[in-house]
C-alpha positions, 0 to 999 in steps of 0.5 A: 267048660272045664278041660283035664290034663291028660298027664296028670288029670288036674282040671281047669277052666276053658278061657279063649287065648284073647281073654287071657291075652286082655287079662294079662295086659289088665294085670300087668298094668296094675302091677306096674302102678304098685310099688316095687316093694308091693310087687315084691311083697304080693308078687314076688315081683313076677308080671303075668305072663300069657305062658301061665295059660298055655301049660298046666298048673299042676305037672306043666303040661301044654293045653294041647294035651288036653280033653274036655272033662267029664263028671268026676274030674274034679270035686265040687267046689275045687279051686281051678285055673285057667287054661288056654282052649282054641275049639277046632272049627 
């Protein structure tokens, strides 16, 4: 499922807040089997961070304002990011 920020429109994908939890520690455990000068180098020596998942890329705003997005959001074959998508039960 894509959700579209209601600020700015951008679209990203849906991931439930455990999977970008396990995906940040996966990435931070790489990370810190590379090099200092290889963090730097492709990271700019930045770890991941749940906060990445939790605002939208393009204009920062919080994955609470967000909807599910309808055809024409977002071009086919656009690259998107993840954002953070509790559904209410």
């Amino acid at each position: 499922m894509n959700r579209t920020c209601n600020k700015c429109g951008w679209v990203h994908f849906a991931v439930t807040r455990e999977h970008a939890e396990e995906e940040v520690r996966r990435f931070n455990e790489y990370f810190d089997g590379l090099t200092e000068e290889k963090q730097q180098d492709y990271y700019s020596g930045n770890k991941s961070s749940i906060k990445s998942y939790e605002k939208c890329f393009c204009c920062g705003n919080e994955y609470t304002n967000f909807r599910e997005s309808v055809d024409g959001d977002c071009p086919v074959g656009c690259t998107i990011q993840p954002i953070i998508y509790q559904p209410e039960e």
